[in-house]
C-alpha positions in Angstrom: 273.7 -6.8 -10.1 276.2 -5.9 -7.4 275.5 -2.1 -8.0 271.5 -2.9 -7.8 272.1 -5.0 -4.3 274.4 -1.7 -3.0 272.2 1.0 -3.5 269.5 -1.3 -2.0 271.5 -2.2 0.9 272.6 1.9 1.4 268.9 2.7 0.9 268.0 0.2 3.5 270.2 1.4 6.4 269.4 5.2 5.5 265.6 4.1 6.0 265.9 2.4 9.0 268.3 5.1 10.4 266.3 7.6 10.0 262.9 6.9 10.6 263.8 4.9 14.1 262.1 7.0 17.2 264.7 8.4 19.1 265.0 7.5 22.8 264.3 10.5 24.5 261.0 11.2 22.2 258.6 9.9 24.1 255.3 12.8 22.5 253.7 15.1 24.8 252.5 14.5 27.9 248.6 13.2 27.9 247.5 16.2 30.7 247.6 19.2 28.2 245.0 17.0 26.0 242.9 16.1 28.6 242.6 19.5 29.5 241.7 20.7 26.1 239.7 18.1 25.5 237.4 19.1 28.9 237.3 22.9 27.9 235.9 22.0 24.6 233.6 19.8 26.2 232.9 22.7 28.4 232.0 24.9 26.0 230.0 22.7 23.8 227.8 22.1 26.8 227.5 26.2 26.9 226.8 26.9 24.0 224.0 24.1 23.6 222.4 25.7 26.8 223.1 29.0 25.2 221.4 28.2 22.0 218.5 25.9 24.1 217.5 28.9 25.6 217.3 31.4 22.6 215.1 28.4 20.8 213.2 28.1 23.9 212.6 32.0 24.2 211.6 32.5 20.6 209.3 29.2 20.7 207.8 31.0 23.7 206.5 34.0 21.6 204.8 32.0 18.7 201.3 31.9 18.6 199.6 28.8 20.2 196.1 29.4 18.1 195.4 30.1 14.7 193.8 33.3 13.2 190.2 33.5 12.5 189.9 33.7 8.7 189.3 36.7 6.4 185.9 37.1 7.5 186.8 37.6 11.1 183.9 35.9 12.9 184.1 32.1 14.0 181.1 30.7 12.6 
């Protein structure tokens, strides 16, 4: 039992050793993601106007009437 309570007590101290944040690891400063964050944003916006146009342009060329049938008069 002694041997049990040891390698528990060892495993315990390793543990909390080693996954404590160290004091002068504080992460990255929040600016660098802010700025990524607003180019992406940026460039979603483009590229929806981007692609809002092209839809827009090819839904300007399709035909607003139907073709007269096979027989080519309207009766």
């Amino acid at each position: 039992m002694k041997a049990v309570y040891r390698i528990y007590t060892s495993a315990a101290l390793w543990l909390d050793r080693h996954h404590r944040a160290l004091p002068g690891d504080r992460g990255d400063s929040p600016v660098p993601s802010a700025i990524i964050i607003a180019g992406l944003a940026v460039i979603a916006a483009g590229l929806v106007a981007f692609i809002w146009n092209l839809v827009d342009g090819f839904l300007s060329q399709a035909p607003t009437q139907l073709p007269s049938g096979p027989g080519g008069g309207g009766d």
